[in-house]
C-alpha positions in Angstrom: 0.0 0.0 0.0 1.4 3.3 -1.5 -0.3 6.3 -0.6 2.1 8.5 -1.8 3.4 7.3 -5.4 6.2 10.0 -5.6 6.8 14.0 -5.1 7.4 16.5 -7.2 9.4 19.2 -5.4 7.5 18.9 -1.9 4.1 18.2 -3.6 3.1 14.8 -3.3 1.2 12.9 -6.1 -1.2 10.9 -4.1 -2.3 7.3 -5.3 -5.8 7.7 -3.9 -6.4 11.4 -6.4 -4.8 9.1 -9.2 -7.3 6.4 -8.7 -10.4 8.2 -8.0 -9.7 10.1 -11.2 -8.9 7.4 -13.4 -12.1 5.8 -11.8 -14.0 9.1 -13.0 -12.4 9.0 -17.0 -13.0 5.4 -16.9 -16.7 5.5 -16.0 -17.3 7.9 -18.1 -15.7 5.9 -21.2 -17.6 2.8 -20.1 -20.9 5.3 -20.0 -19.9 6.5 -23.5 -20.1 3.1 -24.8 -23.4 2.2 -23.7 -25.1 5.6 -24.7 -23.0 5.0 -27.9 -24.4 1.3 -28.5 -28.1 2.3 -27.3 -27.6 4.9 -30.1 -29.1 8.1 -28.0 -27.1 11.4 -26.4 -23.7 9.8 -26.2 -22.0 13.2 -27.7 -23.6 14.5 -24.3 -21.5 12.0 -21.6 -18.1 13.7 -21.7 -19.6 17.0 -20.4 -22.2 14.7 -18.0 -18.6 13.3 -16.9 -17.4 15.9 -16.3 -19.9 17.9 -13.9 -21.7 14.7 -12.1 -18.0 13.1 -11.7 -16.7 17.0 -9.8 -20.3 17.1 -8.1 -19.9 14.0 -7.5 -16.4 14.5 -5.1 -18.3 17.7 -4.0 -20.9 16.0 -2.5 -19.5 12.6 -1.2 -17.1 15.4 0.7 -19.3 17.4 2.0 -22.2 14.6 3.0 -19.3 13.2 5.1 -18.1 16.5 6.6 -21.5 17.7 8.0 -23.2 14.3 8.6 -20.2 12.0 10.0 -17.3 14.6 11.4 -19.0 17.9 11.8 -17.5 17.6 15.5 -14.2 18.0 14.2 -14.4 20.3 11.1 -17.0 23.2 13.2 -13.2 24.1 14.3 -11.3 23.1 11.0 -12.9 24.8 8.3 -9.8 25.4 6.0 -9.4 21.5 6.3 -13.2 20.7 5.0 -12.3 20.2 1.0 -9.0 18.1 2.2 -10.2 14.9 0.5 -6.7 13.2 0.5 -7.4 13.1 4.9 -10.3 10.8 4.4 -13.6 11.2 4.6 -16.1 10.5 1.7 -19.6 9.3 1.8 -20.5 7.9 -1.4 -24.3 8.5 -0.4 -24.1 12.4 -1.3 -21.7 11.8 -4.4 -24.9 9.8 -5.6 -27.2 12.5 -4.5 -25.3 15.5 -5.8 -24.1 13.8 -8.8 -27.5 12.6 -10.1 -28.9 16.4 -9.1 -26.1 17.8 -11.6 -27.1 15.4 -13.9 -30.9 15.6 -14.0 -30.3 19.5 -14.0 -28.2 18.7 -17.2 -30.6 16.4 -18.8 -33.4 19.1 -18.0 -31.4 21.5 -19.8 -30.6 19.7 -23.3 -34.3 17.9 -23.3 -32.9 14.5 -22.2 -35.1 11.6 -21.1 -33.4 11.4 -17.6 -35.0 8.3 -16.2 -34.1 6.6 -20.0 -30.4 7.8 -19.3 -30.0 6.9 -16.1 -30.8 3.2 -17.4 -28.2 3.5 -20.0 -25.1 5.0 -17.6 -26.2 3.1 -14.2 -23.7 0.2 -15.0 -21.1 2.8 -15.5 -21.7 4.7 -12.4 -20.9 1.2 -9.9 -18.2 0.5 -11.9 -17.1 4.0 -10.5 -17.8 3.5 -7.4 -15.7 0.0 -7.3 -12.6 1.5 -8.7 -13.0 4.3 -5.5 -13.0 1.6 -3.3 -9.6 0.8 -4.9 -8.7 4.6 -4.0 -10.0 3.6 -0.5 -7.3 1.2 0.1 -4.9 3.0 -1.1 -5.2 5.6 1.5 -6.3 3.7 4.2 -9.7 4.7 4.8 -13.3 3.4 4.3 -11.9 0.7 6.3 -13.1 -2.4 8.3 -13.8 -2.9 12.1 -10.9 -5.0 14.4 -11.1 -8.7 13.2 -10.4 -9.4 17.1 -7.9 -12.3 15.4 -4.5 -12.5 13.7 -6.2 -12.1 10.1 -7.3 -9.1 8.3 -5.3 -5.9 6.3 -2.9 -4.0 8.9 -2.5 -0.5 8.0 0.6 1.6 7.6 1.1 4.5 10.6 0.4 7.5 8.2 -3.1 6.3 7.4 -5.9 7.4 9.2 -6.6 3.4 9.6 -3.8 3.4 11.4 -4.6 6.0 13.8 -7.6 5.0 14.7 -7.0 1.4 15.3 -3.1 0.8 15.3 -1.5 -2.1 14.6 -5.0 -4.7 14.9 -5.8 -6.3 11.4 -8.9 -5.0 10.4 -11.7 -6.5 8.2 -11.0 -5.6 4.3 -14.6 -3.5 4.0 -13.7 -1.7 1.3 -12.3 -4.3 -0.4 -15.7 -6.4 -0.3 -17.7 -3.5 -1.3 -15.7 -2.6 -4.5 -15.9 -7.0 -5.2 -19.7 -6.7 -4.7 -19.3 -3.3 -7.1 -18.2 -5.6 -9.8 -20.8 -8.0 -9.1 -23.4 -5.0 -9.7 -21.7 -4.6 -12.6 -22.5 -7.1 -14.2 -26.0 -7.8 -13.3 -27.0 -4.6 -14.0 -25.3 -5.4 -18.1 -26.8 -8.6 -17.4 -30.5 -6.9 -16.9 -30.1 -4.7 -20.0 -30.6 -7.5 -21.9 -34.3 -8.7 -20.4 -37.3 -6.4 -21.0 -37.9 -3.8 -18.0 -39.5 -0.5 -18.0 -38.2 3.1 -18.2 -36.6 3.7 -15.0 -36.3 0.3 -14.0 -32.6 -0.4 -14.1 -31.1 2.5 -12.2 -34.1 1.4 -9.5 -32.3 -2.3 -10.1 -28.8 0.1 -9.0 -29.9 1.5 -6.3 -31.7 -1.6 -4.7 -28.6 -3.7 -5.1 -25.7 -1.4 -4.1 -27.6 -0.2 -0.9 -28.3 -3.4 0.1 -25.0 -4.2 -0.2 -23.6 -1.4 1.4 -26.2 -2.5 4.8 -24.6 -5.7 5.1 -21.5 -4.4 5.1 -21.6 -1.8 7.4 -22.1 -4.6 9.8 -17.7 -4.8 9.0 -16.9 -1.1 8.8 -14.9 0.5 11.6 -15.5 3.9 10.9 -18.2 5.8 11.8 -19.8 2.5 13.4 -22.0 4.0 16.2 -25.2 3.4 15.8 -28.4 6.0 15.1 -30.7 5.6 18.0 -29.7 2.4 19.1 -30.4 0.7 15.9 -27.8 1.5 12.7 -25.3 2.8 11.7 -26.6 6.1 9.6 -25.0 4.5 6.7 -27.2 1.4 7.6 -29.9 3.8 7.7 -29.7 5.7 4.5 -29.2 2.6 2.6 -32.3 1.4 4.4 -34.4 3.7 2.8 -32.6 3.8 -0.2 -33.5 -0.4 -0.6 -37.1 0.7 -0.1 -37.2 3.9 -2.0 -35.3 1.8 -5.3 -38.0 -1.4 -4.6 -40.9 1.3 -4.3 -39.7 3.2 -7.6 -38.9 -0.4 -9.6 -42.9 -1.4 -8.9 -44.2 2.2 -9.8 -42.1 2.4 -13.4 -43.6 -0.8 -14.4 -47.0 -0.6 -13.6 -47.2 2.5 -15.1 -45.4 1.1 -18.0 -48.3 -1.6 -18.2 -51.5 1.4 -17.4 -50.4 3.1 -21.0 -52.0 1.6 -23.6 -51.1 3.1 -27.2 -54.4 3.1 -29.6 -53.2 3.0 -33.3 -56.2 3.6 -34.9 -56.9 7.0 -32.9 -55.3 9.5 -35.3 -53.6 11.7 -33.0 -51.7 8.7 -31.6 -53.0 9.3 -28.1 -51.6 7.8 -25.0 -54.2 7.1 -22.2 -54.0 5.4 -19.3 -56.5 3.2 -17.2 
């Protein structure tokens, strides 16, 4: 484990900026692809890539700051947009991210539910090459193992400092495995016949339910929300029934419209 890969004068390159962007050019190029094979606005993902992938740092930053260590940044404003310290919640790079995008999608006259279906696949694969990042810098990680297995840290991660020397459960390496799996279900389900809106449901179901289970590993920010879950736990909690909610809703509506071909105007109605 390398966090720092080398210097340049006293400014170090960082392994975990390297990663997370090559995560960001990579999703993008894999979002390209599909938008580019489904034949619809793929001359419009390089700029999407561009805005959801910065709002996208923006918000996974500042979700942690003021939900998970407002304690410590209240006195250490200057050290809020310090990403390289640790501290990203991949919940509000979703949020912001998709926000930036439907505001861009708004914009050009997009069908935003149609191209979130087409990109979802890209945006986990993402998401499992910042887990990657993760490692690399030593934080998202797991909870004490309480035996003589698990990843031991080096000193200058925060890891490290939180835990010491214990081996600690690999959580971020499981999530950014379980990433991949996503992956490919989510290619997988492009094949079968679904409804508008349907696959990026399918995302969010499967990575927060995911993510729930293995926050039960996680050693950072583990204390539980009144008793019960972690807040993690608890946003992917309502996420699972929020995506299962909105995956029932897109295809009954899809099966309520009934197109009449013999009405001249080509009406739509619903019953």
């Amino acid at each position: 484990m390398h966090q720092f890969l080398f210097y340049i004068g006293d400014f170090p390159i960082r392994a975990y900026g390297l990663v997370l962007s090559l995560s960001i050019v990579l999703a993008t190029g894999v979002a390209y692809f599909l938008a580019k094979q489904d034949g619809r606005w793929h001359h419009h993902i390089a700029d999407m890539g561009i805005y959801c992938g910065l709002a996208g740092i923006l918000g996974s930053r500042l979700w942690d700051v003021f939900f998970f260590d407002w304690d410590y940044y209240r006195d250490h404003l200057s050290e809020i947009l310090n990403v390289w310290q640790g501290g990203m919640a991949i919940q509000g790079g979703i949020v912001l991210g998709a926000v930036v995008g439907i505001l861009y999608t708004k914009r050009h006259g997009i069908d935003s539910w149609a191209l979130a279906d087409i990109v979802c696949p890209a945006v986990i694969l993402g998401q499992a090459l910042g887990r990657c990042a993760n490692l690399l810098n030593g934080d998202a990680f797991g909870a004490p193992t309480g035996g003589s297995f698990g990843i031991l840290y080096p000193p200058t991660t925060l890891a490290y400092r939180t835990y010491g020397d214990q081996p600690l459960w690999p959580a971020e390496i499981w999530e950014g495995q379980l990433d991949m799996v996503i992956f490919a279900l989510l290619l997988m389900y492009r094949t079968t016949s679904h409804a508008k809106g349907q696959a990026f449901s399918l995302y969010v179901i499967l990575y927060s339910a995911a993510r729930f289970f293995l926050e039960y590993f996680r050693g950072d920010y583990a204390d539980p929300v009144l008793g019960l879950f972690t807040s993690a736990q608890t946003t992917s909690l309502i996420a699972v029934v929020l995506g299962v909610a909105a995956w029932i809703w897109f295809g009954r509506r899809e099966k309520q419209t009934v197109v009449f071909p013999d009405n001249p105007q080509n009406e739509t109605r619903s019953h």
